[in-house]
VEXNU-573917 format. One record per residue (C-alpha): residue number from 1; residue in three letters; x, y, z. Coordinates in Angstrom, 3 decimals. Last residue first. Example, Ala and Ser with C-alpha at 12.3 -4.5 7.8 and 13.67 -1.06 7.14 Angstrom:
BEGIN
<rec pos="2" code="SER" east="13.670" north="-1.060" up="7.140"/>
<rec pos="1" code="ALA" east="12.300" north="-4.500" up="7.800"/>
//
This chain:
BEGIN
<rec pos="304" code="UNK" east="64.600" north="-0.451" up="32.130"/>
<rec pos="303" code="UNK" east="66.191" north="-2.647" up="29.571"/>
<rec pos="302" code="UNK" east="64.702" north="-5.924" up="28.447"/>
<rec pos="301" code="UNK" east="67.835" north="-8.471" up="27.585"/>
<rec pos="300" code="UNK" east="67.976" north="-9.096" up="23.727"/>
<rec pos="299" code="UNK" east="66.236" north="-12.502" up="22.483"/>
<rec pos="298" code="UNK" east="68.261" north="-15.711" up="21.327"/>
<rec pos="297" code="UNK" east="66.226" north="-18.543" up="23.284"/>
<rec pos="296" code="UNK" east="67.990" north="-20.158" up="26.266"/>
<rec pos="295" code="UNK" east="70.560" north="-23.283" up="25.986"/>
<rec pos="294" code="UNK" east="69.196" north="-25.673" up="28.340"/>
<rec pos="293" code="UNK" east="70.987" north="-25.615" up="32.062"/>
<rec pos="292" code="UNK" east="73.159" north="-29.117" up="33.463"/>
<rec pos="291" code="UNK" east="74.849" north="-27.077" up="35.743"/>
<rec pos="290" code="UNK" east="78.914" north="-27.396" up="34.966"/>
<rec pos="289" code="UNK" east="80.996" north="-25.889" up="37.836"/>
<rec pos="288" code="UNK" east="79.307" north="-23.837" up="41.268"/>
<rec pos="287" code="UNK" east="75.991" north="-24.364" up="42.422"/>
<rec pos="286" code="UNK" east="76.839" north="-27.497" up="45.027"/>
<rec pos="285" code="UNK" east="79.945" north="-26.595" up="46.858"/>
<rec pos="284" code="UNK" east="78.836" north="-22.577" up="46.570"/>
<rec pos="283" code="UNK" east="76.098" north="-23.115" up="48.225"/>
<rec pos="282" code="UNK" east="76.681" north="-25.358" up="51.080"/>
<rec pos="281" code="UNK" east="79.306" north="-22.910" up="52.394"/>
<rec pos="280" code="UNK" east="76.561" north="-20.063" up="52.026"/>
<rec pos="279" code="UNK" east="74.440" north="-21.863" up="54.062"/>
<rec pos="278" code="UNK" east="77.253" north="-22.953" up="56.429"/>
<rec pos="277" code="UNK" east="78.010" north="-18.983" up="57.360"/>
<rec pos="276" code="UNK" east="80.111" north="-16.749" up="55.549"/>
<rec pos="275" code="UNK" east="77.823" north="-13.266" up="55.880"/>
<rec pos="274" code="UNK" east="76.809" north="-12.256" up="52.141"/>
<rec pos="273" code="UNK" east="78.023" north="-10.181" up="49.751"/>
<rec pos="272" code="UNK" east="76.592" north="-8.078" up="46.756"/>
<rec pos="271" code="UNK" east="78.231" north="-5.520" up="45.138"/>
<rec pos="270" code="UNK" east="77.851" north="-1.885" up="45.852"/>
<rec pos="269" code="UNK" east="80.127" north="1.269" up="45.495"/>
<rec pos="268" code="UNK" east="82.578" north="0.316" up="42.629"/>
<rec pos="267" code="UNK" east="86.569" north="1.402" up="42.055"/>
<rec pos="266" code="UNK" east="87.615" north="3.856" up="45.518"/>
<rec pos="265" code="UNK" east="84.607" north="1.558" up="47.327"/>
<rec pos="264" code="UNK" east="86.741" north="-1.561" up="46.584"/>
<rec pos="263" code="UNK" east="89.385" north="-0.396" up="49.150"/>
<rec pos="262" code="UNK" east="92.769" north="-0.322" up="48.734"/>
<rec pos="261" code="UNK" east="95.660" north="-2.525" up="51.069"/>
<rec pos="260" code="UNK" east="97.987" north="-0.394" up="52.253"/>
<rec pos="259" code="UNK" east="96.730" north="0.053" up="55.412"/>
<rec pos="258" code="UNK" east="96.604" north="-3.318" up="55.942"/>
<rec pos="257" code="UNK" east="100.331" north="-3.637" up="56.149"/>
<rec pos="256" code="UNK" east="100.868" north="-3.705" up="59.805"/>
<rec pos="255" code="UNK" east="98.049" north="-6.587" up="60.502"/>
<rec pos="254" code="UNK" east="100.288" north="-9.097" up="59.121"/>
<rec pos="253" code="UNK" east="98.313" north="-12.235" up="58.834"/>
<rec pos="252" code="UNK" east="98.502" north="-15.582" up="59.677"/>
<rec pos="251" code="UNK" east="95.194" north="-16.910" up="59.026"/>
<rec pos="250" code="UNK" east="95.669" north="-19.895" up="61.389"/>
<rec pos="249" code="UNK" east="93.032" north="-22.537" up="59.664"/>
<rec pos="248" code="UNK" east="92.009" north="-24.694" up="62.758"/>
<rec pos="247" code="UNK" east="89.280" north="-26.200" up="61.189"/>
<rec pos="246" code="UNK" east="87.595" north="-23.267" up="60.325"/>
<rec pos="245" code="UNK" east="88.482" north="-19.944" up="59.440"/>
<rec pos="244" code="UNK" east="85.746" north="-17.039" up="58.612"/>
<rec pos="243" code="UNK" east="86.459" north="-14.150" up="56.719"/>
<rec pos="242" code="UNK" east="84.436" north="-10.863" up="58.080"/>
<rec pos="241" code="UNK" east="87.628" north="-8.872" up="56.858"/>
<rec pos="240" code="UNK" east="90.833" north="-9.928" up="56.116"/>
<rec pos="239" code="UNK" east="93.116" north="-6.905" up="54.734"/>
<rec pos="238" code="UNK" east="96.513" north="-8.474" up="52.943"/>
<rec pos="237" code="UNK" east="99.755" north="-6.665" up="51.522"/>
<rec pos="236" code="UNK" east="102.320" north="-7.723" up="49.190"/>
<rec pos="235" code="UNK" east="105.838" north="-8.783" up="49.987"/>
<rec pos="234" code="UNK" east="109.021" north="-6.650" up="49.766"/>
<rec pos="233" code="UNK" east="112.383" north="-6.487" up="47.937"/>
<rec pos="232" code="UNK" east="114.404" north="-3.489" up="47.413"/>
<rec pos="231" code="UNK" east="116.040" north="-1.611" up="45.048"/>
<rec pos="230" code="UNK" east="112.900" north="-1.165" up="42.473"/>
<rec pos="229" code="UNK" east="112.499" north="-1.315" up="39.101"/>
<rec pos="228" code="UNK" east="112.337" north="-5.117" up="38.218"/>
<rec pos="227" code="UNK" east="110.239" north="-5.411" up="41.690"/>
<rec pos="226" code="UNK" east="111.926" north="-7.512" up="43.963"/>
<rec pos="225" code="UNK" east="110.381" north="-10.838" up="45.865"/>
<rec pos="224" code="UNK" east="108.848" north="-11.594" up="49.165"/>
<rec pos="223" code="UNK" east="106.154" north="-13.773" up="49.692"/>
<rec pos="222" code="UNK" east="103.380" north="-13.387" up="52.562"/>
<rec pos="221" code="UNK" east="101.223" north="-16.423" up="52.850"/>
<rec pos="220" code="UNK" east="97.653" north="-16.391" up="53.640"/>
<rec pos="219" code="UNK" east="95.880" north="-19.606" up="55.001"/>
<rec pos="218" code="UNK" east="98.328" north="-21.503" up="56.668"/>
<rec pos="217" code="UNK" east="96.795" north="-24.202" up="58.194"/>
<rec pos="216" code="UNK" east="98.114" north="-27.549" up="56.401"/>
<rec pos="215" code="UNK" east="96.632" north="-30.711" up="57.352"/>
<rec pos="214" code="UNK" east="93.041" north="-29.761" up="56.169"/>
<rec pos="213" code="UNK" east="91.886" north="-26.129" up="56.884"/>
<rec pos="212" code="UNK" east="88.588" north="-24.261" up="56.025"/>
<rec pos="211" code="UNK" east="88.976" north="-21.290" up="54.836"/>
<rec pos="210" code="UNK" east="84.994" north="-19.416" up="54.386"/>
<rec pos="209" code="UNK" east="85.186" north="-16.106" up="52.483"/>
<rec pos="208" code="UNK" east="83.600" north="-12.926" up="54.157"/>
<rec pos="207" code="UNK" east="86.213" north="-10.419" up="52.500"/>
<rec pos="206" code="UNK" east="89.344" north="-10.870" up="51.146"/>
<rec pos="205" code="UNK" east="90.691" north="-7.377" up="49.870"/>
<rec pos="204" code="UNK" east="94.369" north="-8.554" up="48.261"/>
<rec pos="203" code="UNK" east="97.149" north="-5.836" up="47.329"/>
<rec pos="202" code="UNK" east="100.109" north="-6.918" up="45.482"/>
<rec pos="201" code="UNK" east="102.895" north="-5.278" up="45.608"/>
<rec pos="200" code="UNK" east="105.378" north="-8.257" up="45.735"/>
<rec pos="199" code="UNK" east="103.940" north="-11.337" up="45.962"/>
<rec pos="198" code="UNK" east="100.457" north="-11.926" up="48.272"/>
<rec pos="197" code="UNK" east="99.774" north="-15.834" up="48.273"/>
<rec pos="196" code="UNK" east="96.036" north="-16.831" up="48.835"/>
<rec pos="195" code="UNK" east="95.539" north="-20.855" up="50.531"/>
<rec pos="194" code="UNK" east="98.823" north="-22.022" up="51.483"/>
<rec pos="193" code="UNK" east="100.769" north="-25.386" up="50.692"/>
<rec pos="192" code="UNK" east="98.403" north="-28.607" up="50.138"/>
<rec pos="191" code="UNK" east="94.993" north="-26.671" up="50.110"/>
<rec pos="190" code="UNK" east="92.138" north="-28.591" up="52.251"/>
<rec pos="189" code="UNK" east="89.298" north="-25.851" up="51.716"/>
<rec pos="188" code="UNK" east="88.502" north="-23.306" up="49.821"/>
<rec pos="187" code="UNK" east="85.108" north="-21.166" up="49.664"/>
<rec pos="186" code="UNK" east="84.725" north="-17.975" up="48.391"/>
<rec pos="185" code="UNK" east="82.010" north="-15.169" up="49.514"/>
<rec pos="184" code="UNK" east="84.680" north="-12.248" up="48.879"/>
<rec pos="183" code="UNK" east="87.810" north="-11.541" up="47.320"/>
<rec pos="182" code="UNK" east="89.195" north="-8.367" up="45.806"/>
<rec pos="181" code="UNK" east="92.716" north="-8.501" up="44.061"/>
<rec pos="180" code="UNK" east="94.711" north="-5.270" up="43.422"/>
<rec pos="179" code="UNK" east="97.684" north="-6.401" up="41.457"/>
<rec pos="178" code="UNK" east="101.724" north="-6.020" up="41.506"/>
<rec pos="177" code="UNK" east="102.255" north="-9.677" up="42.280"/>
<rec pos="176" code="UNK" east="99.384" north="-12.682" up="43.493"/>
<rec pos="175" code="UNK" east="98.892" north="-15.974" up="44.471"/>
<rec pos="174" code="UNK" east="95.092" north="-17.146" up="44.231"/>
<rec pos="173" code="UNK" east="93.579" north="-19.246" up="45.456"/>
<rec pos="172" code="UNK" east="96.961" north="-20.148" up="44.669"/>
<rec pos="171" code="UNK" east="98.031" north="-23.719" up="46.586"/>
<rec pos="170" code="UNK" east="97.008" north="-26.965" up="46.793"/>
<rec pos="169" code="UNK" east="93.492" north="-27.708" up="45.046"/>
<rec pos="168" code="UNK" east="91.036" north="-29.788" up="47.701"/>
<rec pos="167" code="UNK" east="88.013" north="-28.160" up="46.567"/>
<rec pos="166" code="UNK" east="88.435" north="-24.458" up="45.342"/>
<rec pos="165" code="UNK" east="84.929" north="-23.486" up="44.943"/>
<rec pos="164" code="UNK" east="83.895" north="-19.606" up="43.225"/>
<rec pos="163" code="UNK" east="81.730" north="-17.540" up="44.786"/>
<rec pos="162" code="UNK" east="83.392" north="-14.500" up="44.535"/>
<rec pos="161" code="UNK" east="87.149" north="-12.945" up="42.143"/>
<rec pos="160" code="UNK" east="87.475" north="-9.529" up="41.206"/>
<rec pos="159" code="UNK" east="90.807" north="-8.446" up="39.696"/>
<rec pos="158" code="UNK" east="92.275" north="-5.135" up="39.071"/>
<rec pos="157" code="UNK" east="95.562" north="-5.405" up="36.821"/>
<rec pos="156" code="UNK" east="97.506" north="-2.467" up="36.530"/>
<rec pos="155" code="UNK" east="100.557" north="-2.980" up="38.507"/>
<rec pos="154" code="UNK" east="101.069" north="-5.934" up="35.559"/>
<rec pos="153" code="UNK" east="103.409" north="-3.464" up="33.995"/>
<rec pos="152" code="UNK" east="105.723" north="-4.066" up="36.134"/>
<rec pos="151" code="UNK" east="106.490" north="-7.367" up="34.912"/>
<rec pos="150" code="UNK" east="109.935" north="-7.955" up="36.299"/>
<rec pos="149" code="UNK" east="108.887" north="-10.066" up="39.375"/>
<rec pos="148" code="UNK" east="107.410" north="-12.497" up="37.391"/>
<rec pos="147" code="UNK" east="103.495" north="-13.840" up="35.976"/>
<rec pos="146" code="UNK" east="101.186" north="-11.350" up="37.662"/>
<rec pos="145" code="UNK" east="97.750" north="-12.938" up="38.895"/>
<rec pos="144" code="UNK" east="98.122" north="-17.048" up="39.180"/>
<rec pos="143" code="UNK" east="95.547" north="-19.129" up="39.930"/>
<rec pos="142" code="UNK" east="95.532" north="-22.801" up="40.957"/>
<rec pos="141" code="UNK" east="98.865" north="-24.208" up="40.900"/>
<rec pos="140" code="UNK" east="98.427" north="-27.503" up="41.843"/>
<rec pos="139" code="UNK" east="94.858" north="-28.977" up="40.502"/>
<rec pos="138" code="UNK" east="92.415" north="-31.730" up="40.946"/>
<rec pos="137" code="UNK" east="89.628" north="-29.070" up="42.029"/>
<rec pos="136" code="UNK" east="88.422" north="-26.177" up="40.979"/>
<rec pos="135" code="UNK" east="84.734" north="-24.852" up="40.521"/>
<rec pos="134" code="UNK" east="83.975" north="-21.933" up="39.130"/>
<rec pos="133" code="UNK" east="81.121" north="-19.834" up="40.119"/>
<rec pos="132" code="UNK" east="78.236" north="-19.161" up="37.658"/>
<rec pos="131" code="UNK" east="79.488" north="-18.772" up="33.387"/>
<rec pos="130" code="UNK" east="80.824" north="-21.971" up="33.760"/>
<rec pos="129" code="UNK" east="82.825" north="-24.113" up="30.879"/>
<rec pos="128" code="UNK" east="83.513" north="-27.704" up="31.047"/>
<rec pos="127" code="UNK" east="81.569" north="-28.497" up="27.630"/>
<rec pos="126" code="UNK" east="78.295" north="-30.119" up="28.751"/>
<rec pos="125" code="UNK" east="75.888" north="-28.253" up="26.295"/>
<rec pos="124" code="UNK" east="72.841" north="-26.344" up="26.593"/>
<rec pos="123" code="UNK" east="75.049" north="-23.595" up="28.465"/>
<rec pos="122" code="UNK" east="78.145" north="-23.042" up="27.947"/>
<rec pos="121" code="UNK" east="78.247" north="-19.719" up="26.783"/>
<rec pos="120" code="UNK" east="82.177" north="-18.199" up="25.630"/>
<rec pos="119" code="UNK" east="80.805" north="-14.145" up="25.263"/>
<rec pos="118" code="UNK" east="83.138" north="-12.092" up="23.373"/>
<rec pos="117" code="UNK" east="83.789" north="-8.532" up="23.295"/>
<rec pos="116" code="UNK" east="87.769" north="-8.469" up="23.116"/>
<rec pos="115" code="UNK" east="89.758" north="-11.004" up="21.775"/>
<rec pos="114" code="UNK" east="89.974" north="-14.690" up="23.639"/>
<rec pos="113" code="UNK" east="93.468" north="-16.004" up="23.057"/>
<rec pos="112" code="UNK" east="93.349" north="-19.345" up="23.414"/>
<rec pos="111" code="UNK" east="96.961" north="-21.259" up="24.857"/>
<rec pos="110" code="UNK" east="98.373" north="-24.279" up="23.716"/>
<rec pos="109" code="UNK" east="97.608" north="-27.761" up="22.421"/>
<rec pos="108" code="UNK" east="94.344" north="-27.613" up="23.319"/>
<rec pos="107" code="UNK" east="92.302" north="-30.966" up="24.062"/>
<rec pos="106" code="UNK" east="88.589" north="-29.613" up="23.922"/>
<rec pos="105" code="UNK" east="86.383" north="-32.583" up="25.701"/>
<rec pos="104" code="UNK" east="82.642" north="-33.175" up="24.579"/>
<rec pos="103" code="UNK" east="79.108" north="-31.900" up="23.888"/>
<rec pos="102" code="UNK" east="78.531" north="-30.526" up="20.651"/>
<rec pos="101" code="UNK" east="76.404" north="-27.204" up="19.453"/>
<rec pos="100" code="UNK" east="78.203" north="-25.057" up="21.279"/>
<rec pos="99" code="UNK" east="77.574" north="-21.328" up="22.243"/>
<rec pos="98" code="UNK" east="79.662" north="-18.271" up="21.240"/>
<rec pos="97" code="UNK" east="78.412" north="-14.363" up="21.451"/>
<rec pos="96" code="UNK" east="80.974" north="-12.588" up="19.344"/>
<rec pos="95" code="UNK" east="81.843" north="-8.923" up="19.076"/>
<rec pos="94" code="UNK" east="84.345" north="-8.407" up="16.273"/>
<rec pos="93" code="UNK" east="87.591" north="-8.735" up="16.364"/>
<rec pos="92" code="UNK" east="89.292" north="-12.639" up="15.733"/>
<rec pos="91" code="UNK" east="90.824" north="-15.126" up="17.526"/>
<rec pos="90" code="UNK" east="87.517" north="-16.734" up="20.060"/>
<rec pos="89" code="UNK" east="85.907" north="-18.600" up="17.212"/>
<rec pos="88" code="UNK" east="89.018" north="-20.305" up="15.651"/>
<rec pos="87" code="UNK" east="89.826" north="-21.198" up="19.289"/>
<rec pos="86" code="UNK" east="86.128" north="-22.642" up="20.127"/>
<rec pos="85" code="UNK" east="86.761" north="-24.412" up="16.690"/>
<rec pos="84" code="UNK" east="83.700" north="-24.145" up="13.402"/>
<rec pos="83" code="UNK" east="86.730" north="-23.919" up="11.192"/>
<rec pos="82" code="UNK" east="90.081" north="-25.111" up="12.374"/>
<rec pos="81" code="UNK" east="92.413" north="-25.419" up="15.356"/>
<rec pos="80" code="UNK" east="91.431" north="-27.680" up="18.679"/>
<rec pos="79" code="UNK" east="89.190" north="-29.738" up="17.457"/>
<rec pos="78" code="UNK" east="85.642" north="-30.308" up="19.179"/>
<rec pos="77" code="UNK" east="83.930" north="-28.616" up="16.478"/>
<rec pos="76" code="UNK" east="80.677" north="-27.122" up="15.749"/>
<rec pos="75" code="UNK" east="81.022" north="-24.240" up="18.215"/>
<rec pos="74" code="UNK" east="78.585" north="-21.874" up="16.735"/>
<rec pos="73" code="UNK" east="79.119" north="-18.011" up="17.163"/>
<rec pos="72" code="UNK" east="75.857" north="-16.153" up="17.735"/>
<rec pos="71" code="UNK" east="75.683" north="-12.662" up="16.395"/>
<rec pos="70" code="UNK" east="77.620" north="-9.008" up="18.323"/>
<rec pos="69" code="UNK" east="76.540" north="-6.936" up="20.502"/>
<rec pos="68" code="UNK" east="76.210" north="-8.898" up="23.674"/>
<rec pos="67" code="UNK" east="79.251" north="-10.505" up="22.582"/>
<rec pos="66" code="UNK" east="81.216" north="-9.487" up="26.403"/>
<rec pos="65" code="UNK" east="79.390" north="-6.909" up="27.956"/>
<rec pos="64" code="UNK" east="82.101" north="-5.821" up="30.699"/>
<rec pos="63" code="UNK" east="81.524" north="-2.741" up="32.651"/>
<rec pos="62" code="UNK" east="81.156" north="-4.579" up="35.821"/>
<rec pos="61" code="UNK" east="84.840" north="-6.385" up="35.507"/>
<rec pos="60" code="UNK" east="86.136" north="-5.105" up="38.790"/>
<rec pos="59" code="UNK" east="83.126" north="-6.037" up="41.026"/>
<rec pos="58" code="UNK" east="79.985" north="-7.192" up="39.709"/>
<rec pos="57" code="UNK" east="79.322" north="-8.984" up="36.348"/>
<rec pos="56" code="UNK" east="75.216" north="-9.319" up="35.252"/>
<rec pos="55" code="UNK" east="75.884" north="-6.928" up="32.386"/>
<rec pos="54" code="UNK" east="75.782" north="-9.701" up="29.568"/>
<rec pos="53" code="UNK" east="73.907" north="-12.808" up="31.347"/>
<rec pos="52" code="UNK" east="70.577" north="-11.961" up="29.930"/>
<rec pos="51" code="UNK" east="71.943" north="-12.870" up="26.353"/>
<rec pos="50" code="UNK" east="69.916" north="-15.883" up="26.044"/>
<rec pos="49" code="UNK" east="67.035" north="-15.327" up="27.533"/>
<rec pos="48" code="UNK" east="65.488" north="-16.726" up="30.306"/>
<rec pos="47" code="UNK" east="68.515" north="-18.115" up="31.901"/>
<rec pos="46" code="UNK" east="69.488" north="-14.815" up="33.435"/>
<rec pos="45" code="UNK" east="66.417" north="-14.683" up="35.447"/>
<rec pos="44" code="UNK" east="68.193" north="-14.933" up="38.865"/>
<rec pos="43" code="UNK" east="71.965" north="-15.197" up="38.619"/>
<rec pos="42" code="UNK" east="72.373" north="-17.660" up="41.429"/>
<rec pos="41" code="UNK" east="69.722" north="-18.496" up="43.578"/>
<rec pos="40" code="UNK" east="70.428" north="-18.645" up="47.483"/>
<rec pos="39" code="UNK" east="66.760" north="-16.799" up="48.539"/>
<rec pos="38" code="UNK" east="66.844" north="-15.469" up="52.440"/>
<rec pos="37" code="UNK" east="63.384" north="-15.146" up="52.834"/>
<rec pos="36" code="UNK" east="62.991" north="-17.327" up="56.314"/>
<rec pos="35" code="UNK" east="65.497" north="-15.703" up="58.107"/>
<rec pos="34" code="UNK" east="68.569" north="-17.543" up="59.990"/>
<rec pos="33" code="UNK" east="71.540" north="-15.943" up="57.225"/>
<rec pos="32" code="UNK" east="69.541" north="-12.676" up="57.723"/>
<rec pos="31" code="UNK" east="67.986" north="-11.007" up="54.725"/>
<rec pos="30" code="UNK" east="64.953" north="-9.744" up="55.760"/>
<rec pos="29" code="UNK" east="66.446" north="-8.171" up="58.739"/>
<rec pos="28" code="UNK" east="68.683" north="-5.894" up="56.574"/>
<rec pos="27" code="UNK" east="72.303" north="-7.081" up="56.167"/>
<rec pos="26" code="UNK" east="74.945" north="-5.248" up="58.239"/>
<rec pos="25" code="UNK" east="77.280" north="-2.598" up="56.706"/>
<rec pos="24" code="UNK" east="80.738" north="-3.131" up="55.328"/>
<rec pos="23" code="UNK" east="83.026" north="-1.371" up="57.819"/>
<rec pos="22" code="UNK" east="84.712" north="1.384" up="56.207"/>
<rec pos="21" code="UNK" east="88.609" north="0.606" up="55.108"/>
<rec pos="20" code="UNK" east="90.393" north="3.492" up="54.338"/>
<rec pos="19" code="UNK" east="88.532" north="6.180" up="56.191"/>
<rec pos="18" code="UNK" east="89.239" north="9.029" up="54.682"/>
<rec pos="17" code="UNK" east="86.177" north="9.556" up="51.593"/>
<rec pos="16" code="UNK" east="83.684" north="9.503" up="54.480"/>
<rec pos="15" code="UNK" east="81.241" north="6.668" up="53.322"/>
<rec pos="14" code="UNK" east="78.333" north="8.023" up="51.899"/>
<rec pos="13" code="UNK" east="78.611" north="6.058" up="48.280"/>
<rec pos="12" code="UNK" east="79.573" north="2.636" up="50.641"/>
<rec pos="11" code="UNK" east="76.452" north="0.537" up="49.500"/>
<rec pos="10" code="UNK" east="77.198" north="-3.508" up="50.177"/>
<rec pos="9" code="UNK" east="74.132" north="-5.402" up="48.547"/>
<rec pos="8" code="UNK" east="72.313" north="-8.055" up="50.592"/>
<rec pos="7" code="UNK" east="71.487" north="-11.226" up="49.123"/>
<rec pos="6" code="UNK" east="68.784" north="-12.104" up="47.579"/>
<rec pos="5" code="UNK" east="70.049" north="-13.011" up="44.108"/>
<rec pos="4" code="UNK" east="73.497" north="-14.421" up="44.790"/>
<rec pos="3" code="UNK" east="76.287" north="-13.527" up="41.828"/>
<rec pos="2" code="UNK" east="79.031" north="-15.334" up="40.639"/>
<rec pos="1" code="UNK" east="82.382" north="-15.061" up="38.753"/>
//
């Protein structure tokens, strides 16, 4: 969901395989938070081209390359069936890189089902979408990973979640069952109820995200619920690490069930994370959401 160019790049390949959580290693000199070439640009020389963006993905979704292979799908329509539709668009097989050609507000009457290898571009257009750190704000339930207790299928979802801006939303940043969630260089501040929920075996990595507190302080919350397939009910497991709490936010965590909690190094070895200091605060509350970005010429990404 983001990226900072600049910013130093967490390498665990030499880590020794049993150590379940290895420290993530210091930024070089020339990237300190108080040094004079730390650059805060996100997705650096993406918007040259139009289909630059395709591979730029860290974390769990890496791999994905979206409609890189496929033509340019034009959004002609701001209704919400039909010919020249974002949903009509988004529906069917083959590899799909989508950009609009209108400006304006998509009222859906239910659900889009995006197939596999498309790429949903907003740019050039003001159309609510972000391909750069989302933005959230005016919401309740923010983000939920694993529907019910009885999907236990959902133990396979991986989920990678940075630089995204939850502004004032209440709760589910996000709440979680059966998945393995990995947070890092977030910022939310003044939820309503908790800030990240961990249901039953879920197992959230948050790492050097800013929680800043309004009335409520609570930052993770434990909830307990039963598996469909298991005797027992339990909660899900946390591992905080280089997360910073402000405003009195109490982070309330369980250190006996860290150890439970995977590492990212057993999926990726690098992605790119900063320190959570007020530079980084200041960046994600003003880069993330709609950017008002022309739509870049159609030409295939140069390969090295």
């Amino acid at each position: 969901m983001g990226n900072l160019h600049g910013f130093h790049r967490s390498h665990h390949a030499g880590e020794t395989p049993n150590a379940p959580f290895p420290p993530s290693p210091a930024p070089p000199s020339s990237s300190s938070p108080s040094g004079p070439h730390m650059t805060v640009e996100p997705y650096c020389h993406v918007d040259s081209s139009l289909r630059s963006l395709a591979g730029k993905a860290e974390g769990f979704g890496r791999a994905a390359v979206g409609g890189l292979n496929g033509p340019i799908c034009h959004v002609t329509s701001l209704a919400d069936e039909g010919p020249g539709t974002l949903r009509e668009a988004c529906k069917g097989p083959e590899p799909l890189w989508i950009v609009f050609d209108v400006s304006g507000t998509i009222n859906l009457s239910s659900f889009v089902n995006v197939a596999s290898h498309k790429t949903v571009d907003g740019r050039g257009q003001r159309v609510k979408i972000t391909g750069k750190g989302c933005h959230f704000m005016n919401h309740n339930k923010t983000i939920l990973i694993g529907a019910d207790p009885s999907h236990v299928t959902d133990r396979c979802i991986r989920v990678t979640i940075h630089h995204c801006f939850f502004d004032g939303t209440r709760q589910r940043h996000p709440r979680v069952r059966f998945a393995k969630i990995h947070l890092f260089n977030n910022y939310t501040r003044h939820w309503s109820i908790y800030a990240v929920g961990a249901g039953v075996e879920s197992q959230i990595y948050s790492q050097c995200n800013i929680y800043e507190a309004g009335e409520k302080k609570t930052v993770f919350k434990y909830i307990t619920e039963k598996a469909a397939d298991k005797e027992k009910p339990g909660a899900g497991f946390i591992r905080s690490e280089g997360d910073w709490f402000l405003n009195g936010a109490k982070s309330c965590l369980s250190h006996e069930g860290e150890r439970h909690v995977f590492s990212p190094t057993q999926h990726y070895s690098e992605w790119t994370v900063e320190s959570p200091v007020e530079k980084l605060k200041n960046y994600v509350k003003h880069s993330t959401g709609w950017q008002n970005l022309p739509l870049p010429p159609d030409q295939l990404p140069t390969t090295t």
